[in-house]
KOLKOLDO-371254 format. One line per field, with one value per residue (C-alpha): x, y, z; residue in one letter; residue number from 1. Coordinates in steps of 0.001 Angstrom, whole numbers. Last residue first. Example, Ala and Ser with C-alpha at 12.3 -4.5 7.8 and 13.67 -1.06 7.14 Angstrom:
// KOLKOLDO-371254
u = 13670 / 12300 .
v = -1060 / -4500 .
w = 7140 / 7800 .
aa = S / A .
i = 2 / 1 .
END
This chain:
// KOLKOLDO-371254
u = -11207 / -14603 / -15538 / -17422 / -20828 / -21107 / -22646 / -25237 / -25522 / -22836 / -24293 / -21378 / -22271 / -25856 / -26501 / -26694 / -23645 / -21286 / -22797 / -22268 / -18950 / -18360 / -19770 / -17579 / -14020 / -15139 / -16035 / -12867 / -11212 / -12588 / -11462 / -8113 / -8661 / -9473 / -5807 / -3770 / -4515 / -5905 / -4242 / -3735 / -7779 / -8747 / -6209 / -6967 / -11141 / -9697 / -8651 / -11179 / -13745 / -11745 / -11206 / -14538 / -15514 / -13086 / -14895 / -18039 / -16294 / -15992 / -18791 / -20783 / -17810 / -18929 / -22585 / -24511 / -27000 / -26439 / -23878 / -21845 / -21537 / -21697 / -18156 / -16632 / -17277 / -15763 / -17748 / -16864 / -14979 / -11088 / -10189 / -7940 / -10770 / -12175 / -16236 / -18309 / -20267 / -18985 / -15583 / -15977 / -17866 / -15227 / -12478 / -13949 / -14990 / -11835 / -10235 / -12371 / -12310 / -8561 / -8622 / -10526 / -9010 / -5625 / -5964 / -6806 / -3361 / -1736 / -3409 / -2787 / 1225 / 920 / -450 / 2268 / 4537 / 8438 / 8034 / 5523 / 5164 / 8488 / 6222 / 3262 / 5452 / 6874 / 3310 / 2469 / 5087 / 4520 / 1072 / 1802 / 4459 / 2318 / -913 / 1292 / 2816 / -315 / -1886 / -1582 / -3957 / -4079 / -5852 / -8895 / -12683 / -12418 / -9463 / -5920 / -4049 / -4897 / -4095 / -718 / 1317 / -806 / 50 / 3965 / 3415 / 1970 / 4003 / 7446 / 5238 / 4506 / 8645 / 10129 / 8044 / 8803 / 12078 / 12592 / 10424 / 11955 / 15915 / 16120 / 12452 / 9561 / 11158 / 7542 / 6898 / 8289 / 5580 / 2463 / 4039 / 4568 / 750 / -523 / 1733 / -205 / -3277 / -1685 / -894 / -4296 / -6096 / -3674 / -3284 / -7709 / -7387 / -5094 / -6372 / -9911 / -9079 / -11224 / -11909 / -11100 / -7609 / -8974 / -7673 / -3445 / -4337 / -5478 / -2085 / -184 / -959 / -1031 / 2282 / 4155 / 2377 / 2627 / 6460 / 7010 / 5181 / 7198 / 10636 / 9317 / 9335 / 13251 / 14139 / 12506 / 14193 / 17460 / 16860 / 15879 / 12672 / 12259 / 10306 / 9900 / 6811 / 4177 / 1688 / -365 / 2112 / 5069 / 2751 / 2093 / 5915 / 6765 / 3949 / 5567 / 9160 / 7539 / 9443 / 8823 / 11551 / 13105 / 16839 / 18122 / 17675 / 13895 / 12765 / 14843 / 13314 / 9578 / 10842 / 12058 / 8623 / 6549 / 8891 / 8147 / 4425 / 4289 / 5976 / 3648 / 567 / 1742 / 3054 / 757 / 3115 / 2799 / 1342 / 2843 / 6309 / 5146 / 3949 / 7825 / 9300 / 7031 / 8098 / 11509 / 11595 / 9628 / 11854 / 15179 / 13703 / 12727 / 16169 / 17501 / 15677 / 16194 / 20345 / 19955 / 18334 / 21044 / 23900 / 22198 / 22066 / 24066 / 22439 / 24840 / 22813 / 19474 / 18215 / 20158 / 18134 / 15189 / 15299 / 16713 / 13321 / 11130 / 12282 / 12524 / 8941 / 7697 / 9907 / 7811 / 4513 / 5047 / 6212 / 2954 / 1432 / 2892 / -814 / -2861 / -6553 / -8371 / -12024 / -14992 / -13914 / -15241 / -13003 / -14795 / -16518 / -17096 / -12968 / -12454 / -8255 / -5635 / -2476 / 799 / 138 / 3806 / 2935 / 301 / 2327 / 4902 / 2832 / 950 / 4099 / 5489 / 2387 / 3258 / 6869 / 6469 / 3560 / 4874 / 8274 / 6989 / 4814 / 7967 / 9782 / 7482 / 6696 / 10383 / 11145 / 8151 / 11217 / 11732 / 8556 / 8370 / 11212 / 9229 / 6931 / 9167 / 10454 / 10196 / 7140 / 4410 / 1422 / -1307 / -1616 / -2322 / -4577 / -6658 / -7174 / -7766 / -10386 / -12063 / -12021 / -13872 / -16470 / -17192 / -16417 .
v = 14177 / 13317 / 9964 / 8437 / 7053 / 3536 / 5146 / 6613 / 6044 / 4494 / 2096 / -433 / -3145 / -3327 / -7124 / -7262 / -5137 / -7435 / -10315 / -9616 / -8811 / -12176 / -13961 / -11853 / -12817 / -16461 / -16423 / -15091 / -17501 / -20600 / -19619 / -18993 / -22382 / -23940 / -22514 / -23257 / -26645 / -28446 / -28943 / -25413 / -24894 / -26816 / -24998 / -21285 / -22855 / -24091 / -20471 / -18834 / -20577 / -19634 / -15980 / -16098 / -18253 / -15813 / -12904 / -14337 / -15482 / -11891 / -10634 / -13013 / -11621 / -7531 / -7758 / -9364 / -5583 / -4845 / -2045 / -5152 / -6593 / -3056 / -2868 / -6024 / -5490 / -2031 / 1198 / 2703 / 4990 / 6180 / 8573 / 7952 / 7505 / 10605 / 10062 / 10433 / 7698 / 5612 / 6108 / 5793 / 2080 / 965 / 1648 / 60 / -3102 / -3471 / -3643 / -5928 / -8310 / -7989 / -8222 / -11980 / -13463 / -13860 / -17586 / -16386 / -14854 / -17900 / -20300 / -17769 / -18037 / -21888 / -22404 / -19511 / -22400 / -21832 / -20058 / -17738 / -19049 / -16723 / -13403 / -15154 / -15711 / -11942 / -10507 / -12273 / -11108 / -8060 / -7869 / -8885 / -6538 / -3608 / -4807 / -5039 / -2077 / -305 / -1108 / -4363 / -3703 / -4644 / -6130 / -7002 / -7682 / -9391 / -11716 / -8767 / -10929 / -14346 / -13064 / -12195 / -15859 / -17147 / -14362 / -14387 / -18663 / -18584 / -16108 / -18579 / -21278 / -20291 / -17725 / -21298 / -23475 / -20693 / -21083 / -24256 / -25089 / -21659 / -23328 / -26884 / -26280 / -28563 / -31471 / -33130 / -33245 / -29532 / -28408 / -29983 / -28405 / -24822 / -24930 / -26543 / -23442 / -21191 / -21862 / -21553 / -18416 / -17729 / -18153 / -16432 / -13563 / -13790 / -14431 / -11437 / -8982 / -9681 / -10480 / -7681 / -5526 / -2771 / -4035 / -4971 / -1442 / -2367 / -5702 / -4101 / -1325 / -4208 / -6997 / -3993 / -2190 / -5485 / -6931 / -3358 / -3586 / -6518 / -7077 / -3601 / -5429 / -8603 / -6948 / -5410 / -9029 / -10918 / -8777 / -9389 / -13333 / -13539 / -14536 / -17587 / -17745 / -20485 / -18752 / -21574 / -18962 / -19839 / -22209 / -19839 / -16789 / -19048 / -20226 / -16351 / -15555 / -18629 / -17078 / -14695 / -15784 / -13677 / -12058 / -12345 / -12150 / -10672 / -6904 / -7721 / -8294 / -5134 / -3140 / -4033 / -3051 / 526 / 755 / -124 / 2524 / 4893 / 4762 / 5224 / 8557 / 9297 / 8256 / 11306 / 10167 / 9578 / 10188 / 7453 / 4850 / 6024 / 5597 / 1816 / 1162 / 2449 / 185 / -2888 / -1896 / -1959 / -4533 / -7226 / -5708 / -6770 / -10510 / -11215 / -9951 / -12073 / -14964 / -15026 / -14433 / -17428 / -19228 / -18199 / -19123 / -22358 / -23542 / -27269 / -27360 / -27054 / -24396 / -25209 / -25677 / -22468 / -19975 / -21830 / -20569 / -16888 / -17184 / -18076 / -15863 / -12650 / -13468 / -13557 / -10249 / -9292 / -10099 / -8233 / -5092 / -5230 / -5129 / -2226 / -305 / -752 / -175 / 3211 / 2534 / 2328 / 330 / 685 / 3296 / 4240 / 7449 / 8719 / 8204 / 5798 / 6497 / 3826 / 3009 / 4484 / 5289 / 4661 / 2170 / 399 / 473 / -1423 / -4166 / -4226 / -4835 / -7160 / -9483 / -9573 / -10219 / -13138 / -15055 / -13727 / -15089 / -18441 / -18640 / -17506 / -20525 / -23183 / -22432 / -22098 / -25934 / -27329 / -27373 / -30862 / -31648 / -30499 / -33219 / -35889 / -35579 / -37332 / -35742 / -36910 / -38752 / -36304 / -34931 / -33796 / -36574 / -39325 / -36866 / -35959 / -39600 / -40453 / -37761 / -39023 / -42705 / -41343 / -39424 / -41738 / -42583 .
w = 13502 / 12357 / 12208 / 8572 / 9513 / 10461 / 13497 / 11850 / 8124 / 5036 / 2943 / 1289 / 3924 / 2616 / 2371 / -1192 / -1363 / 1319 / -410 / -4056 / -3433 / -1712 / -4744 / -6645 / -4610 / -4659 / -8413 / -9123 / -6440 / -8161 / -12298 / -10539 / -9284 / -12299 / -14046 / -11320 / -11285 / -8352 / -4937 / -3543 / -4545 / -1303 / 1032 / -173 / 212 / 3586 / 4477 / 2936 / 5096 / 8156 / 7792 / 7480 / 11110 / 12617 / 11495 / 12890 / 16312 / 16454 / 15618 / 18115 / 20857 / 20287 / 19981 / 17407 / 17080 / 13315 / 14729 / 15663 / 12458 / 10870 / 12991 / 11859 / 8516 / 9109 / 8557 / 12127 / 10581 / 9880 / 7450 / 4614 / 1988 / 2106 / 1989 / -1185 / -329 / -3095 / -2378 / 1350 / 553 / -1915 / -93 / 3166 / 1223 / -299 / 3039 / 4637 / 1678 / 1705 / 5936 / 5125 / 1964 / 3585 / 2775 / -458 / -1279 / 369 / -2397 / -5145 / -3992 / -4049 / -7192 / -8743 / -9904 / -9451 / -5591 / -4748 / -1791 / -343 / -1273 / 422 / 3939 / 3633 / 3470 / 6442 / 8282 / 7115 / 8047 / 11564 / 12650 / 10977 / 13150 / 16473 / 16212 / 15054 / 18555 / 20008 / 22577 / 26057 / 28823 / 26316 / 27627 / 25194 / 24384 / 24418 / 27395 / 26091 / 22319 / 22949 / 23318 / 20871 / 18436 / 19485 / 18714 / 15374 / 14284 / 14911 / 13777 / 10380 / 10313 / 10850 / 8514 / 6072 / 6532 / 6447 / 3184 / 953 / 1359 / -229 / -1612 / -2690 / -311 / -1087 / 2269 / 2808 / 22 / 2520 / 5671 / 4168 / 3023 / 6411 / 7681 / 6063 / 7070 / 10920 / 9458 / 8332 / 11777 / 14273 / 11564 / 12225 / 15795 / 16169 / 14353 / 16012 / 19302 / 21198 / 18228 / 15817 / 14139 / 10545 / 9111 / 10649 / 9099 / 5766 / 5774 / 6650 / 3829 / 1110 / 2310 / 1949 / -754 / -2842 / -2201 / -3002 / -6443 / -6858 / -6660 / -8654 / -12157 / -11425 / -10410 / -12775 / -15403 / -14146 / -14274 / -17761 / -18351 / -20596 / -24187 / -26754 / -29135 / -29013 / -28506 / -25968 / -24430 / -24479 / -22552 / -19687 / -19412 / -19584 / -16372 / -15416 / -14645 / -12088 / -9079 / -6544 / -4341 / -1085 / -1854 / 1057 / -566 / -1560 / 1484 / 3088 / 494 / 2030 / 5208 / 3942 / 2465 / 5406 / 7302 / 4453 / 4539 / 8489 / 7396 / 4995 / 7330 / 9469 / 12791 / 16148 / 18893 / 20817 / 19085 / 15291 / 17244 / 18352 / 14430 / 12908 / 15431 / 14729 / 11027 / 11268 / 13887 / 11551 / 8573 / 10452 / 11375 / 7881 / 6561 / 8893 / 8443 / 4600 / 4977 / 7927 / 5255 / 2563 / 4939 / 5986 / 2429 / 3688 / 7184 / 9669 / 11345 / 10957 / 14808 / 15715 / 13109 / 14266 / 17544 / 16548 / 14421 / 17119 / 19805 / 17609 / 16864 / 20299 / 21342 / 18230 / 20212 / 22913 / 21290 / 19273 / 22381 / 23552 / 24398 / 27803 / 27695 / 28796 / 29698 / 27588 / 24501 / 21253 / 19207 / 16369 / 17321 / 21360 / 22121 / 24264 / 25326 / 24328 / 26766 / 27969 / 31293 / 32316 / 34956 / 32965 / 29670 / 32048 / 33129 / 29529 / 28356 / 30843 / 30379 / 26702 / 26914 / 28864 / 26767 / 23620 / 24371 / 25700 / 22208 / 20886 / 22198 / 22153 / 18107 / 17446 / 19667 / 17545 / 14681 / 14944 / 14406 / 10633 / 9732 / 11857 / 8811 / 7326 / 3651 / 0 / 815 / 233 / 2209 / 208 / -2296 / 186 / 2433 / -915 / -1803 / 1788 / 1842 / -1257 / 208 / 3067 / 1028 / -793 / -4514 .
aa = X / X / X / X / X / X / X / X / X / X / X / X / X / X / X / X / X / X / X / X / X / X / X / X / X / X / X / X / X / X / X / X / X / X / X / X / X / X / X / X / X / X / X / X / X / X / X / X / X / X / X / X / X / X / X / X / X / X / X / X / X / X / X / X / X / X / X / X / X / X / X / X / X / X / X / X / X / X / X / X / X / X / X / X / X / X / X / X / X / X / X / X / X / X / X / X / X / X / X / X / X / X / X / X / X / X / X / X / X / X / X / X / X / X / X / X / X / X / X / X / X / X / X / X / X / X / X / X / X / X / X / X / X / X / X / X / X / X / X / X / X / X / X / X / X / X / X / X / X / X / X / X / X / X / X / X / X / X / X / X / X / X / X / X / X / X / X / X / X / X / X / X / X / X / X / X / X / X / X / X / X / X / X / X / X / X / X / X / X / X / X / X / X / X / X / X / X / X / X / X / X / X / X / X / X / X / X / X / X / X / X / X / X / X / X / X / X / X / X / X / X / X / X / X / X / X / X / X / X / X / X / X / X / X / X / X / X / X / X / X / X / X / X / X / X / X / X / X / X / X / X / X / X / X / X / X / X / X / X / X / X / X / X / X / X / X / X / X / X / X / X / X / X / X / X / X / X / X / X / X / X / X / X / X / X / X / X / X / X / X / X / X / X / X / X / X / X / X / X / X / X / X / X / X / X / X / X / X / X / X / X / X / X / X / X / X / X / X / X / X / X / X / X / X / X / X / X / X / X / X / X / X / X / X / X / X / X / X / X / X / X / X / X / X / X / X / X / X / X / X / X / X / X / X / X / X / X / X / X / X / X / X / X / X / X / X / X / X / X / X / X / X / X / X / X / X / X / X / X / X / X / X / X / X / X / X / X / X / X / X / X / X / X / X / X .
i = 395 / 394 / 393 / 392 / 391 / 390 / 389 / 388 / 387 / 386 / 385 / 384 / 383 / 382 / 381 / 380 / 379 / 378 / 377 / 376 / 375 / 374 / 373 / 372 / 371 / 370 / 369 / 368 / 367 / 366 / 365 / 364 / 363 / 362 / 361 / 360 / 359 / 358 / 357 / 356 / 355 / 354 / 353 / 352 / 351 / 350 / 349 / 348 / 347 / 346 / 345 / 344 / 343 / 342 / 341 / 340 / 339 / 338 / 337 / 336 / 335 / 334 / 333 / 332 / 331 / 330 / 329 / 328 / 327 / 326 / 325 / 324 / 323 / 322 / 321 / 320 / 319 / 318 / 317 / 316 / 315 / 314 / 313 / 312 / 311 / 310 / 309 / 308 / 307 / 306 / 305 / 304 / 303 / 302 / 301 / 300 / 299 / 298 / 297 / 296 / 295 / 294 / 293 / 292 / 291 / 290 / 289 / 288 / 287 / 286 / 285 / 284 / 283 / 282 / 281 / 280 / 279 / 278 / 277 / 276 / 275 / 274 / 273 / 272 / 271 / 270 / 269 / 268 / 267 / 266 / 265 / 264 / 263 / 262 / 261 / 260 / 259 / 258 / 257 / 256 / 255 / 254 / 253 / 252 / 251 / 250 / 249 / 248 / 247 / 246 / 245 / 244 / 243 / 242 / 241 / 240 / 239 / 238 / 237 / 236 / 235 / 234 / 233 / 232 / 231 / 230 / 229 / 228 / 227 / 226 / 225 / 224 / 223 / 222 / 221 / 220 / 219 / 218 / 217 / 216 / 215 / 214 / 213 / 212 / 211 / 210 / 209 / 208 / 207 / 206 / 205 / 204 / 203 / 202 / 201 / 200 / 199 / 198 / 197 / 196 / 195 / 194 / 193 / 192 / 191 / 190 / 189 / 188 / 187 / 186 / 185 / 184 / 183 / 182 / 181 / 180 / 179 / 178 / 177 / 176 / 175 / 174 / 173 / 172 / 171 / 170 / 169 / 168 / 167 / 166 / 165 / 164 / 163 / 162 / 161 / 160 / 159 / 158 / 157 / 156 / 155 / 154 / 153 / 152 / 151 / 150 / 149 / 148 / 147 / 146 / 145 / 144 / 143 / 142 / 141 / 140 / 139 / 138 / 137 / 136 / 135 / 134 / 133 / 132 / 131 / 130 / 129 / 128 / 127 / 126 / 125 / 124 / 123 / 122 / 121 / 120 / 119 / 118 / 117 / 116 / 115 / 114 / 113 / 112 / 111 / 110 / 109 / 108 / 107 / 106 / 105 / 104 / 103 / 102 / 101 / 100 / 99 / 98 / 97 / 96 / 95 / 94 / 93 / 92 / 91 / 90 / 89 / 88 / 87 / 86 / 85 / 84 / 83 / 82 / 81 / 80 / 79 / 78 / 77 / 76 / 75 / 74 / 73 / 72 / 71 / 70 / 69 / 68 / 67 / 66 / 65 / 64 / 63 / 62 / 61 / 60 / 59 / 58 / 57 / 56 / 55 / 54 / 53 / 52 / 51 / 50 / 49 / 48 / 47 / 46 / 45 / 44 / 43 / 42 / 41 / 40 / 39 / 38 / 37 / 36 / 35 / 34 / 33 / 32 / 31 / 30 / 29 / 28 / 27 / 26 / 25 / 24 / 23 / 22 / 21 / 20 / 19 / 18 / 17 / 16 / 15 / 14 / 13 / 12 / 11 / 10 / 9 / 8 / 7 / 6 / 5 / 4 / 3 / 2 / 1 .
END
């Protein structure tokens, strides 16, 4: 078989018939209107961080800009995200489930303030991570209050067909197992964008990179009408994202106008977080598959954990020991480590796509050797070392 023939095959199979695609285009109206949000809000921000002189000293350890840079991003892009959503919150009313989408939306919308909030308080006034903790929390909660949970039926459905013993989780049970699934997602997916938020367009190229991964995913399990309420709104909360990160990124591209700071990075990471809760729908294919499409800040993240723990350094305090960082310590410069990153965040992405279509069971056996191989990497090539500037800061 050639190679053309094999990409028709995959093509074919990838998009279904239960739905046009002219389904998916009619909600381009969220991605124009938070990517006009973002756009507007953004420029206003750094307008009015300007005046106020809110913005982000150089300091002379991780921080590597020279001049003070204008903060409120994050505000920026969650005016972008507000946009979206109350968008597609019009285009699906009349729709038959609306009241449980607009349920889903809300409680998506409510956590993206909650922890944007929490993030643009830790900007100013620099909380204690225990309080940032609690925010993230509180967000997670609201997930799981509107019904934003992971089904976990086939970990049952696994057990039943090794042991032939008929088995079915009862719905309470999913519930109380699926609560702390939640909760780690939510406080794992911002905690590692909130640590991948060093550079000129990093954060946001990479969320920028994985959503629109994402939404591939969210497109391919709407054309097979996959879910009467999960396909909308996850095509909704894809594009709404999409757009607030486009609509930033112009204005934070090195040499950056402004930062998103930690409200930005929390805003983004539980969006994210909220889109691979709602993929883990029925068969867990589709959850693994968004999991590795976010392959990139939990490589980064693991990596950083790893390389204070083995250097005897505390693991709560920041350093220039980043991926990112020993990219640009390694002498690439600030843009070549950039487009690096991005080129990462990339391959996972279509590897997350690839294995989406096989069974679960070879591509778990994929991502473990993914996930090693890229262990074996980041040792072999010295990223757990800790010297000079990738040296643990001092506060």
């Amino acid at each position: 078989m050639n190679l053309n023939i094999l990409a028709n095959t995959f093509c074919a199979g990838f998009i279904g018939h239960e739905r046009p695609l002219g389904w998916v285009l009619a909600f381009l109206p969220v991605f124009i209107a938070s990517l006009a949000g973002g756009l507007w809000a953004t420029w206003i921000c750094k307008k009015l961080a300007t005046k106020l002189n809110i913005t982000d000293k150089p300091d002379a350890t991780v921080k590597t800009h020279t001049e003070p840079v204008a903060y409120l991003g994050g505000i920026g892009m969650l005016v972008g995200v507000i946009f979206g959503i109350l968008t597609g919150m019009y285009l699906l009313i009349g729709e038959d489930v609306f009241n449980l989408q607009f349920k889903w939306l809300a409680g998506i919308l409510v956590g993206a303030v909650i922890t944007c909030t929490v993030g643009v308080v830790d900007d100013l006034v620099d909380i204690k991570p225990w309080q940032k903790l609690a925010g993230q929390f509180t967000a997670a909660l609201i997930l799981v209050g509107v019904g934003i949970l992971p089904d976990l039926s086939w970990t049952f459905e696994a057990v039943e067909k090794v042991t032939g013993i008929p088995l079915s989780m009862p719905p309470l049970l999913n519930t109380i197992l699926g609560i702390p699934v939640v909760i780690i997602f939510v406080l794992g997916a911002t905690n590692s964008l909130n640590l991948l938020d060093g550079l000129d367009g990093l954060c946001g190229g990479v969320t920028a990179i994985i959503t629109f991964g994402m939404l591939i995913l969210a497109i391919h399990l709407s054309s097979w009408n996959f879910s009467r309420t999960g396909d909308a709104v996850r095509i909704i909360i894809c594009m709404a994202l999409c757009g607030a990160v486009l609509g930033f990124l112009p204005f934070n591209r090195h040499p950056a106008k402004i930062f998103m700071g930690d409200a930005g990075s929390l805003l983004l990471g539980f969006c994210v977080a909220a889109l691979m809760i709602m993929f883990a729908e029925s068969n867990p294919r589709w959850w693994f598959a968004s999991v590795m499409l976010f392959g990139l800040p939990i490589l980064d993240t693991a990596t950083a954990l790893v390389r204070r723990k083995l250097n005897g350094r505390p693991l709560m305090v920041s350093d220039r020991g980043h991926i990112y960082d020993q990219l640009m310590d390694r002498g690439l410069g600030l843009k070549k480590s950039v487009q690096i990153s991005y080129a990462i965040a990339l391959t996972y992405a279509v590897i997350g796509l690839l294995m989406s279509q096989i069974r679960t069971r070879y591509a778990i056996i994929v991502y473990i050797i993914v996930f090693i191989v890229s262990g074996f990497i980041v040792w072999k090539k010295g990223f757990l070392k800790m010297d000079g500037l990738r040296g643990a800061a001092k506060k």
